[in-house]
N, C-alpha and C positions, 0 to 999 in steps of 0.2 A: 983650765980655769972656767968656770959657769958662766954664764952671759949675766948682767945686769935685772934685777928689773924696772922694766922701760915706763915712764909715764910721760903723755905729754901734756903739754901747756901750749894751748891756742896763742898765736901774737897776735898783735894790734896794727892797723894798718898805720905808719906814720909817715911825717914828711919832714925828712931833713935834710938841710941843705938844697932847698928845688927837688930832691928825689924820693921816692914812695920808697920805703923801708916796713923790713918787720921787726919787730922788737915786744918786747914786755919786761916789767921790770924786774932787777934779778933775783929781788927778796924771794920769789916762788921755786925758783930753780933751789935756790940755798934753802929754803926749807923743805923741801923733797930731800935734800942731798941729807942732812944732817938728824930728819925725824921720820921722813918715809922708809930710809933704805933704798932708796931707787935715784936709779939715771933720769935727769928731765931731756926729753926733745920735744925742741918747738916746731909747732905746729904752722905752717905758712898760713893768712886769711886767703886761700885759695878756691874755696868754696865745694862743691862735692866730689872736686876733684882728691877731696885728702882722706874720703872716706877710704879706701885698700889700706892706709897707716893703721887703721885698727888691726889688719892681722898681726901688725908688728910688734903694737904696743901693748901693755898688761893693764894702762888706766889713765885717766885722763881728768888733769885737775883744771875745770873749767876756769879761768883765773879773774881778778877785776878789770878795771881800765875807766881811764875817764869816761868815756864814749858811753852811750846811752843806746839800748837797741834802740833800733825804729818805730815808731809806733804802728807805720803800716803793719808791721809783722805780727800785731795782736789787732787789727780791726780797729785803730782810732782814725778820725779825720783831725782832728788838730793836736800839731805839733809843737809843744814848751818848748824843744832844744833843737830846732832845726840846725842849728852851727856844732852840734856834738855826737854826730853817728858817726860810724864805720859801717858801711852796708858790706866789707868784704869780710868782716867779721860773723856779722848776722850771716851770710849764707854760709860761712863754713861753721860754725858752732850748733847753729839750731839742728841741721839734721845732723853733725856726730853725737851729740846729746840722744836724738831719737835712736837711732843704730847703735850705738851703747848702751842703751837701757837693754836694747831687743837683744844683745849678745851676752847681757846679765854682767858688760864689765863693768869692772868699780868705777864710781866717780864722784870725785869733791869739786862740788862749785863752791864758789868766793864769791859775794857782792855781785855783778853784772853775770856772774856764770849763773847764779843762783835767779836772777832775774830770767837771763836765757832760759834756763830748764822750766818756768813757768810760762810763757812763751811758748818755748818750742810743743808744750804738752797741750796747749791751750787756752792758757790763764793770761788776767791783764795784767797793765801795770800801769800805781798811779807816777805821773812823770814829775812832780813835785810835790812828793810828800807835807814838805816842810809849809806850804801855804794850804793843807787840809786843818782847818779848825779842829781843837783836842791834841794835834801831831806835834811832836818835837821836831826839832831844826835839827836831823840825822847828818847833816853835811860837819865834816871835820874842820879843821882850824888851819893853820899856816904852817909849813917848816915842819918840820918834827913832830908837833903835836898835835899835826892832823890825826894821828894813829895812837894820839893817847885815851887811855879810860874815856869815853863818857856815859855809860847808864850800864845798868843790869839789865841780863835776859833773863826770863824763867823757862827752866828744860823741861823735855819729858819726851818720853819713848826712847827710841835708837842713839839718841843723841845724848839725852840724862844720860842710859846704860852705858857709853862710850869715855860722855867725862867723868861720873862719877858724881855727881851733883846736879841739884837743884833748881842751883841760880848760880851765875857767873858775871862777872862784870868786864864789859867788852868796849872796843872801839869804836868808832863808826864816822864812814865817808859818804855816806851814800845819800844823794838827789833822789832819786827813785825807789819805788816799794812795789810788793807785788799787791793788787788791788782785789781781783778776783781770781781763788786759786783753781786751777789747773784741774781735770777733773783726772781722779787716781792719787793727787799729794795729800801729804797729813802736815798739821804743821808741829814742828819740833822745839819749837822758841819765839817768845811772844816779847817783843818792848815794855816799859811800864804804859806806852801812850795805847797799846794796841796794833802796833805795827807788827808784821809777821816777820819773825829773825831768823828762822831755818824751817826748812821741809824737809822731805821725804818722800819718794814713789814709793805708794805702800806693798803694789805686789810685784816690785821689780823683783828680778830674781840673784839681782848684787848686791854690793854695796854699793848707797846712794844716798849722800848728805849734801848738804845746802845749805849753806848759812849765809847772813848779810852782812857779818863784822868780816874783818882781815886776821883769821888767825895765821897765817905765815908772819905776820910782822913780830920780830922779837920769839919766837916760837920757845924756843929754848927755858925761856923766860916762864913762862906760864904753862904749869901744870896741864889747864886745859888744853892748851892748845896741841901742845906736846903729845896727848893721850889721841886724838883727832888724827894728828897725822901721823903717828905711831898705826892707829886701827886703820888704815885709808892705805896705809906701806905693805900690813898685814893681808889686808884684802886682795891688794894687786899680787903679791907674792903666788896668793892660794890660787888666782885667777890665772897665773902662768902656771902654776904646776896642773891644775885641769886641762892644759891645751897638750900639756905635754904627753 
């Protein structure tokens, strides 16, 4: 029988019950399982101790999370969300992000992964979009319909070619945008306010998407979303048969 192929998912550092745990939630696992083709393993926030997992795995779907990187980690001095980092996060995600690109494996970030790959490359980020004059209130709603509809992106490049369209109309959780991009990103999807909704390293030599909405949520469901982690399963596949 053929082995899997492996993608993993970074956890989030948590604390329950008095005790640090790792976890994320499971929607990302279930949409690997059911639209990548692929086994998810998670990832510990262990920091560069988890870079060797790259010999093992085929790709690495950088995932969201409450948590907000650091602002230290792109050069800010003042901090909006001092009560909402994971620093064991930041140090394991920014360099697997870096060491992934250089080994040309695939990778899809989500929301704060997508923020990391601008970060880790070099790029800011503003830490409350939603008080930028012109800016919509990107933060979701309560219960359930944090993850529903609210606005359209407009595609182009890798991203268009991937879903098929133009414009799409997406979810959105997210406090934080990237501010100043990354030098090497292109950007893939723009907000109606001007907000940047997906990048791209332009001369990575993998696959490599970034978007701000949650397409794992409901995957099945939308078209787009379906065709994204359809191409992102396709990628890792091709990526283990090159090692092979």
């Amino acid at each position: 029988m053929s082995l899997p192929t492996l993608i993993g998912i970074p956890a989030c550092t948590k604390f329950i019950s008095g005790h640090v745990q790792h976890a994320t939630p499971a929607r990302y696992s279930a949409a690997l399982i059911a639209e990548a083709g692929a086994m998810p393993v998670l990832i510990p926030p262990e920091g560069e101790a988890m870079l060797p997992l790259l010999e093992r795995v085929d790709g690495i779907m950088f995932n969201g999370s409450p948590s907000n990187v650091a602002p230290t980690r792109y050069g800010a001095d003042f901090d909006a969300t001092p009560n909402d980092h994971d620093p064991e996060r930041d140090a394991t995600t920014i360099p697997l992000i870096r060491a992934a690109l250089e080994r040309g494996m695939p990778i899809l970030c989500i929301c704060r992964g997508m923020q990391e790959l601008n970060v880790a490359l070099g790029g800011t980020l503003f830490q409350e979009v939603h008080k930028i004059p012109g800016r919509m209130d990107h933060r979701g709603g309560e219960g359930e319909q944090r993850f529903a509809i609210k606005h359209d992106v407009t595609l182009s490049g890798e991203l268009a070619r991937i879903v098929g369209a133009e414009t799409i109309a997406v979810n959105s959780l997210h406090g934080q945008a990237l501010d100043r991009l990354a030098p090497g990103l292109v950007v893939e999807a723009v907000a109606p306010d001007g907000t940047i909704e997906a990048v791209r390293v332009k001369d990575a030599p993998g696959f490599n998407i970034a978007v701000q909405w949650h397409p794992e949520w409901e995957v099945s469901s939308y078209p787009d979303r379906k065709r994204l982690l359809n191409a992102f399963g396709e990628a890792c596949r091709a990526y283990r048969a090159g090692k092979a």
